[in-house]
N, C-alpha and C positions, 0 to 999 in steps of 0.2 A: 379814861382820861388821865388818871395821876399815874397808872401804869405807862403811859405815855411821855409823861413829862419827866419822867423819873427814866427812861431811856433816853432821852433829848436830851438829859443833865448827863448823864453817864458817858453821852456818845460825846459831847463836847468836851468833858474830861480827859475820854483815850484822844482824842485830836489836839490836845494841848500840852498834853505828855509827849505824845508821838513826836509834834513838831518841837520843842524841847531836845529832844533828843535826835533827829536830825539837824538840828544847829551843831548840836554837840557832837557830830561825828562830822558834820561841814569843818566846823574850828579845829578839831582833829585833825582833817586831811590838810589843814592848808598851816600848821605848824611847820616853821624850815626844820626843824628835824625827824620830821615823821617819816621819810624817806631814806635817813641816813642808814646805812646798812646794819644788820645787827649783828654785834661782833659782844664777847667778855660776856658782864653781866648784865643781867634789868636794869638793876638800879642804876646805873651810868647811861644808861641810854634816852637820848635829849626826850624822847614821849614820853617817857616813863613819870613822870611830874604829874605831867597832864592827865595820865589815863588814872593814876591816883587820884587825884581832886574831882575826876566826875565820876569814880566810885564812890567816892566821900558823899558827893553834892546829889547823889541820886540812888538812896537807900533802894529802890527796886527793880535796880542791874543789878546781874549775876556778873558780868563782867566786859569789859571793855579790849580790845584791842585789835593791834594794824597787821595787815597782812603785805608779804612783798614777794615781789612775780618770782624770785628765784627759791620760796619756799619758807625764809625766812620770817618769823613770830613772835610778836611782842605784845604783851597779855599781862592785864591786873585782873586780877578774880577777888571778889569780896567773901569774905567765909559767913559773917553775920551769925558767927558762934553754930553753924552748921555742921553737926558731928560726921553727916554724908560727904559734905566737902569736905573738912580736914581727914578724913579716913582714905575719899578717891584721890588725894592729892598729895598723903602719906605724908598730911603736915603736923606738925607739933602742935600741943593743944592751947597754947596762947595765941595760936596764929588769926591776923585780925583780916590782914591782904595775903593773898601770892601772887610774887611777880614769877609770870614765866614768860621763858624766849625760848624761842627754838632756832637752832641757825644750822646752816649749813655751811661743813669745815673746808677749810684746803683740797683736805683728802676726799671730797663729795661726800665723807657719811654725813648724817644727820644728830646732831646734839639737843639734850634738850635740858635745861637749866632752871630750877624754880629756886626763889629767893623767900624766904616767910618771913614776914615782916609783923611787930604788935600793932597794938593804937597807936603807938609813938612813932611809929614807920622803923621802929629800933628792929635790926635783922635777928632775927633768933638763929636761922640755920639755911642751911642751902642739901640742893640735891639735884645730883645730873642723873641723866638717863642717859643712854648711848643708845641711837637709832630706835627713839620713839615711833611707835605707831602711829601716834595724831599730823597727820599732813592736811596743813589748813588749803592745799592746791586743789585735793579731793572734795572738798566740801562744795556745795551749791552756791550758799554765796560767796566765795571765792571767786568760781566761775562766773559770777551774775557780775560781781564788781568787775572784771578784767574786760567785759564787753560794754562798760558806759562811764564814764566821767560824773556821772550822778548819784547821789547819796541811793544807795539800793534798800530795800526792806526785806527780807528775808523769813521764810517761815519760822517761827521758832523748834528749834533741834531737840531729841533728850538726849 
């Protein structure tokens, strides 16, 4: 019985997390800039606020961000003092967020630009990639989001 009740307590936990965070990816999509093409930097781009304050406000995302049909990436990763993260992401060792964007240039290549940012959101340093590997069009839920207007759930990835 108290094994019981102690699953009934746990399960209505992940269903109030979960919905929590499908608001928060609703409020996401329906930001007027969340659409706006990703061109420069992260930090100037109108999501980038947003996808900040719900790394901030939910210590148990790894990270947040929008995906757009022509390839285009806009991503806050939280490091949470994670020497795995800041080593795969070849960030300096104060780094608190990174913002990455990935866009595609004029010329069709692919760019990719990470921003590292402290506590203070103060920038430490920056670094491009030239035709990264990571194409968020490959991915599943990419594909899943492009066939429905509905908040999608997706497996978790490693």
């Amino acid at each position: 019985r108290l094994l019981g009740e102690i699953a009934g307590r746990v399960g209505d936990e992940v269903r109030d997390q979960m919905a929590s965070l499908f608001e928060l990816a609703g409020l996401g999509a329906s930001l007027p800039g969340a659409a706006e093409q990703v061109h420069g930097d992260a930090v100037e781009h109108p999501v980038m606020p947003f996808l900040l304050q719900a790394i901030r406000q939910n210590p148990n995302l790894y990270a947040v961000y929008v995906g757009h049909t022509n390839g285009d990436f806009i991503q806050a990763i939280a490091v949470n003092g994670d020497r795995r993260i800041l080593d795969a992401n070849r960030a300096p060792p104060r780094t608190h967020v990174i913002m990455r964007m990935i866009t595609v240039e004029a010329d069709g290549e692919r760019r990719e630009r990470r921003t590292f940012v402290d506590e203070k959101s103060a920038v430490i340093d920056h670094l491009v990639i030239d035709r990264p590997e990571y194409d968020p069009r490959a991915r599943a839920w990419y594909k899943s989001a492009l066939e429905t207007d509905a908040i999608i759930l997706s497996e978790p990835y490693r």
